[in-house]
N, C-alpha and C positions, 0 to 999 in steps of 0.2 A: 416468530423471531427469525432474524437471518443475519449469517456472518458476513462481513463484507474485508476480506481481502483485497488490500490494495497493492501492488510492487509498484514502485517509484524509483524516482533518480535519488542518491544519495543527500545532493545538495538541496534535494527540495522539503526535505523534512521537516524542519525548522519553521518552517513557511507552512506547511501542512498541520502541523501542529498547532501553530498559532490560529490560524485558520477554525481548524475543529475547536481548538476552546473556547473560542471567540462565539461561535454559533450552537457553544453549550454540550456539546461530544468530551467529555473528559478522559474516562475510562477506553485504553487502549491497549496491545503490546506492539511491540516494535520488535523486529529481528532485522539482522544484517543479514544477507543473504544473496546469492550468486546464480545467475542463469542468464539466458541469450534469450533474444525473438526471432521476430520475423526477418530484422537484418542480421543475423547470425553472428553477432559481434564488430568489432571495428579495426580498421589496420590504422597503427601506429609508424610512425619515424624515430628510432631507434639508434641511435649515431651510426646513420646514414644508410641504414638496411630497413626495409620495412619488415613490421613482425605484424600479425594475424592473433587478435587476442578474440576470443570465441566465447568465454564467458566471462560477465561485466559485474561488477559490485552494482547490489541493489541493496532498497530498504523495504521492508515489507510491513503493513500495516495491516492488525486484526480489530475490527470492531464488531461485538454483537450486539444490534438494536433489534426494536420494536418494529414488524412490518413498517409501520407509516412513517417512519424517521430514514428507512432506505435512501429514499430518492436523494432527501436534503443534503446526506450523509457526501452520499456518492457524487453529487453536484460541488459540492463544496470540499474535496478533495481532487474533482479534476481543476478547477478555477486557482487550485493554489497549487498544485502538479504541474501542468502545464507549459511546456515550452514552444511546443509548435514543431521539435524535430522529435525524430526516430528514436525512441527508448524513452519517451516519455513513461512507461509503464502499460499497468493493466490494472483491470479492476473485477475482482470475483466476488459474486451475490448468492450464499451457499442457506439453505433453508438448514434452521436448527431444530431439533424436536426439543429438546429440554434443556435448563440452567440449574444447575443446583452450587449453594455457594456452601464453600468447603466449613466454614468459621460458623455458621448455621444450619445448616442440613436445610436451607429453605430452597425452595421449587422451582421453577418459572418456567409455563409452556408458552 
């Protein structure tokens, strides 16, 4: 199994989501969450002073699947991500060792 963290642009979630139901990914979490990349934030016009904002509202998307569902997972979250500029997001593919579901005590390596 492996986690697949996505960070995204805020606005594209809705679209991300529809996306994953659509291609059968149900189960998810979602957090709001704040951080910079590689362009370090963005300068704003500000009534008439530019301001330097450094960290950007993000949304961040948890999915645990099956090895073989990765790719599709991850494919079909950049296709509905996707803008073409700078803070498009990222995408992390973290190896799980175990699932146990709290309501059942049941397993899953």
């Amino acid at each position: 199994m492996k986690k697949i963290e996505a960070i995204i642009r805020q606005e594209r979630l809705e679209g991300v989501k529809k996306a994953l139901d659509n291609a059968g990914f149900y189960p998810m979490t979602i957090s709001d969450v704040r951080g910079r990349g590689e362009q370090r934030g963005i300068t704003l016009q500000f009534r008439g002073r530019s301001v330097q904002v450094d960290v950007l509202p993000k949304t961040k998307i948890e999915i645990v699947a099956d090895d073989s569902k990765v790719d599709e997972i991850i494919n079909t979250i950049i296709a509905s991500a996707r803008t073409g500029k700078p803070g498009d997001g990222k995408i992390f593919v973290i190896p799980v060792e175990e699932c146990i579901n709290v309501r059942t005590g049941r397993r899953t390596k």
